[in-house]
C-alpha positions in Angstrom: -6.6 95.7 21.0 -4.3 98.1 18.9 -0.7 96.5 18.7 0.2 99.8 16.8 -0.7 103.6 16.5 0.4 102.5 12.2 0.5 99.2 11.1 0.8 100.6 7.7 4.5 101.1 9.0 5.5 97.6 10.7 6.6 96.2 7.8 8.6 98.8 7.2 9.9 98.7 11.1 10.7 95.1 10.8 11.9 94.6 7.1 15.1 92.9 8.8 13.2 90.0 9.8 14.3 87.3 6.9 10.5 85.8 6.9 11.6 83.5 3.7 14.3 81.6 5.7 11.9 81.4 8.5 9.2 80.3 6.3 11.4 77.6 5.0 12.1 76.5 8.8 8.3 76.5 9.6 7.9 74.1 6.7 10.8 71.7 7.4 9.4 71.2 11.4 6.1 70.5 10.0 6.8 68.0 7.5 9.4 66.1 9.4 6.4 65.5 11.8 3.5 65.4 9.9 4.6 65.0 6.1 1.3 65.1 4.4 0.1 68.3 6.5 -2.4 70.3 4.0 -4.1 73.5 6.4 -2.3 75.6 8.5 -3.6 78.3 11.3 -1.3 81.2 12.1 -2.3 82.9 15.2 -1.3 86.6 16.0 -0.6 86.8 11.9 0.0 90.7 12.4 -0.1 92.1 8.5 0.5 88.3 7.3 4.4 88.4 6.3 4.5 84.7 7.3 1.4 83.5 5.9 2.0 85.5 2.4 4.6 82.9 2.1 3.0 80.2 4.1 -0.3 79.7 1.5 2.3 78.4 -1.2 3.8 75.8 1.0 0.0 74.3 2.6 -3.4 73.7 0.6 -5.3 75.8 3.3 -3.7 79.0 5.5 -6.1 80.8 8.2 -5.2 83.7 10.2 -6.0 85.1 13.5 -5.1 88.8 15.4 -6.2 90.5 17.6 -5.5 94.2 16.1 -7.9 94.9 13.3 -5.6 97.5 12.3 -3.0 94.7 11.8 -5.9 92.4 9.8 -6.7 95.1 7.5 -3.1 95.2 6.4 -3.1 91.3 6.3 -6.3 91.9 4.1 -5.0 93.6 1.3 -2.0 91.3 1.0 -4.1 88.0 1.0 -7.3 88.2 -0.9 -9.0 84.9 -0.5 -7.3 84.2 2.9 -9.6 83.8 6.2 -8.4 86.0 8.0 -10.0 86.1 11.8 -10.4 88.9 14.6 -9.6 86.8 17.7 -7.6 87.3 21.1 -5.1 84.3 21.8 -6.3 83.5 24.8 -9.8 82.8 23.8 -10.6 82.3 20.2 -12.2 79.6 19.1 -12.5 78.7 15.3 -14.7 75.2 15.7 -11.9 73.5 13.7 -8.6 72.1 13.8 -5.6 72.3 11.7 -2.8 70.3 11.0 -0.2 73.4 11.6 -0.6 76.4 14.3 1.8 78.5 14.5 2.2 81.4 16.6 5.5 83.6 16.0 7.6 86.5 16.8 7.3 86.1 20.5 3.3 87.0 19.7 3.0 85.0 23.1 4.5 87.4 25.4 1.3 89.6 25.0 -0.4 86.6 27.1 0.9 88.8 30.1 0.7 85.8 33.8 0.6 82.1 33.7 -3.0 82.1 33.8 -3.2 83.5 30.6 -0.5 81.8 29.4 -1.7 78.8 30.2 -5.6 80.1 28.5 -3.6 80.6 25.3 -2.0 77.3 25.2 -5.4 75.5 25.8 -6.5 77.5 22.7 -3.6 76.6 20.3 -4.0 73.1 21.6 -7.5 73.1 20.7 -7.0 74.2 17.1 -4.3 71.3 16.4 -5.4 68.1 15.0 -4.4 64.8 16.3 -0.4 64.2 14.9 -0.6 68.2 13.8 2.2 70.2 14.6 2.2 73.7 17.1 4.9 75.6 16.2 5.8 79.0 19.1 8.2 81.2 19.1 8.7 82.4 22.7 9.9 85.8 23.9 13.4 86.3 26.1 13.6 84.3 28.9 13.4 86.4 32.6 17.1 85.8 32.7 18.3 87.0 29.4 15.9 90.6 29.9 18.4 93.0 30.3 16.5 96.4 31.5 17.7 100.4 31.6 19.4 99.3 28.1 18.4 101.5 25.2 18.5 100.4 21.7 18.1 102.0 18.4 16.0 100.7 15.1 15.7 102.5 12.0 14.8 102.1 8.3 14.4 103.1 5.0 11.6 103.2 2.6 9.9 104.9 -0.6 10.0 108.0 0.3 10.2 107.6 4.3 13.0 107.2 7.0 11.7 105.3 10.2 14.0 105.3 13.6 12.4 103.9 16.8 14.5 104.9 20.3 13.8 101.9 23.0 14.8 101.8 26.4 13.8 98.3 28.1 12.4 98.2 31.7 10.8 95.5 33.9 8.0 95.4 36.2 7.8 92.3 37.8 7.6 89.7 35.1 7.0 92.0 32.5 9.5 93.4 29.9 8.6 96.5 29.8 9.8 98.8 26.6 9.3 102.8 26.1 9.5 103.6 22.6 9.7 106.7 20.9 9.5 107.1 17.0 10.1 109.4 14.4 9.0 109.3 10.2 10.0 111.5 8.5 8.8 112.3 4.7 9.0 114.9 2.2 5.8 116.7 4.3 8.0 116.6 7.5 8.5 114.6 10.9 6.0 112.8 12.6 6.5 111.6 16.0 4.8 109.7 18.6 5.5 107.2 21.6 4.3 103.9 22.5 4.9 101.6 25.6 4.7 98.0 25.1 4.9 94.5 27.4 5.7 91.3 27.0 5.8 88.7 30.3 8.9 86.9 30.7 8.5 83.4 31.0 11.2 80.3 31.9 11.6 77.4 29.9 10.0 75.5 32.1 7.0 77.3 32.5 6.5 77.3 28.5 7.1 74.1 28.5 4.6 73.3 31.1 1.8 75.5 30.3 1.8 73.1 26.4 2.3 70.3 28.3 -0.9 71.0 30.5 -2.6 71.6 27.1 -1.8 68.0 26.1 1.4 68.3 23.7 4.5 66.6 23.9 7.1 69.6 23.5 10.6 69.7 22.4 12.3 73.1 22.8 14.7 74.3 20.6 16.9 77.1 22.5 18.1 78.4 18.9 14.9 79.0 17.1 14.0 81.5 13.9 16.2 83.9 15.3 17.8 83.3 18.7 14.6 83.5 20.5 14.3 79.5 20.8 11.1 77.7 19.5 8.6 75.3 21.1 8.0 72.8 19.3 4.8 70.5 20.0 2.9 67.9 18.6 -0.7 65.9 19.6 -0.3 62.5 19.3 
């Protein structure tokens, strides 16, 4: 799977994400559940923003994705760090962990409830008894608001980065056609990429961990708006 045509460039296309704040969430969850939690598994790490921050908080941080483009990134950021290529929906580590988390609505990409539900069997799996699954969720059907277009842009050394959106839906997918443009002092490069996440209820998240054995708590605020499940193996 390739999540991106340049994952030299997502950090760059989402340096507005505040990942120390979110960090510091992650943490608090954890420890007000499982205190002395020591290893911690982040699955659909992407180029390892999260877990950069993560391996100073826990003894032990792991990583899994599914875009080796992605890993290499991660790679070079975190020497020392296992770092795992692995789809979601069917990796399997042969150990567990006393955190998994799996942010940045990562689990949209597990695209009916059948898969959904493969993927929470998977996290579930992975979590040791009184560990702590942390997921951030993408937009609920409801809140999906397609034929809106939206523009991103950002600045680096040396580059300028803008990404043109317009959202659609097919079925229970959102749907999103994106067009970008970088521009550096050889001149603009652009290219387009279409990209889907399925929209799931509450109630379906919730039920797809439940089936997996958690108890859940949702929390409709979350990292940033999206909400968070929250789930633990007693």
């Amino acid at each position: 799977m390739q999540y991106s045509r340049r994952p030299d460039l997502y950090d760059l296309e989402y340096s507005f994400k505040d990942y120390a704040a979110e960090v510091e969430r992650i943490e608090a969850i954890v420890r007000a559940r499982n205190p002395d939690a020591r290893t911690l598994l982040d699955v659909a790490c992407g180029t390892g923003r999260h877990l950069e921050l993560l391996r100073l908080r826990f003894e032990t941080v792991e990583g899994v994705d599914a875009d080796e483009g992605m890993l290499a990134v991660a790679r070079e950021r975190l020497p020392g760090v296992a770092l795992h290529h692995g789809d979601m929906r069917t990796f399997d580590l042969g150990r567990e962990f006393d955190a998994v988390t799996c942010l940045f609505s990562s689990i949209g990409f597990a695209q009916d409830l059948e898969q959904l539900g493969a993927a929470a069997q998977r996290l579930a799996a992975h979590l040791a008894h009184g560990g702590v699954l942390i997921v951030e969720p993408w937009i609920t059907p409801d809140e999906w608001r397609p034929s809106t277009p939206h523009v991103l842009s950002a600045e680096g050394a040396g580059v300028v980065l803008a990404r043109v959106t317009v959202s659609g839906r097919e079925g229970r997918l959102a749907t999103m056609e994106m067009h970008y443009a970088l521009g550096t002092p050889d001149g603009i490069e652009t290219w387009d990429r279409n990209h889907a996440l399925a929209l799931y209820t509450v109630d379906e998240m919730r039920t797809a961990f439940e089936d997996a054995g958690l108890e859940v708590e949702h929390d409709p605020d979350g990292l940033m708006g999206r909400g968070l499940y929250i789930c633990t193996r007693a």
